[in-house]
C-alpha angles and dihedrals in degrees: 000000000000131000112274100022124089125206135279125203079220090066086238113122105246119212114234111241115237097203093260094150127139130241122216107208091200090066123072095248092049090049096049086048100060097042079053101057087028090056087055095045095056094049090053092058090041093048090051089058104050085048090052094049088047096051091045088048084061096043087054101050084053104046100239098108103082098160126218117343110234122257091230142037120236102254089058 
């Protein structure tokens, strides 16, 4: 037996399978597939924002948020 291949009852060397099929997004299974990872998807960006909003809450609280600093002076 060699590294990277597994065993076969035929005596032939098998190569493993890495996952590499393809979804078709027109069967059920393919549609299931895809709302699952878009669901996800979707709870991780809104995840990041509630995390960022929460974050620049505290910054404000604590005066460190200033927001952008103007172009110009006022006197321009």
């Amino acid at each position: 037996m060699t590294s990277g291949h597994l065993y076969s009852p035929s005596g032939e060397n098998a190569a493993p399978s890495r996952g590499a099929t393809i979804h078709d997004p027109t069967d059920p299974m393919g549609k299931m597939f895809f709302n699952i990872v878009a669901a996800f998807a979707e709870f991780k960006a809104d995840f990041i924002r509630m995390r960022i909003r929460e974050g620049m809450a505290i910054a404000r609280s604590k005066g460190r948020l200033k927001g952008k600093q103007p172009m110009f002076s006022d006197r321009q």
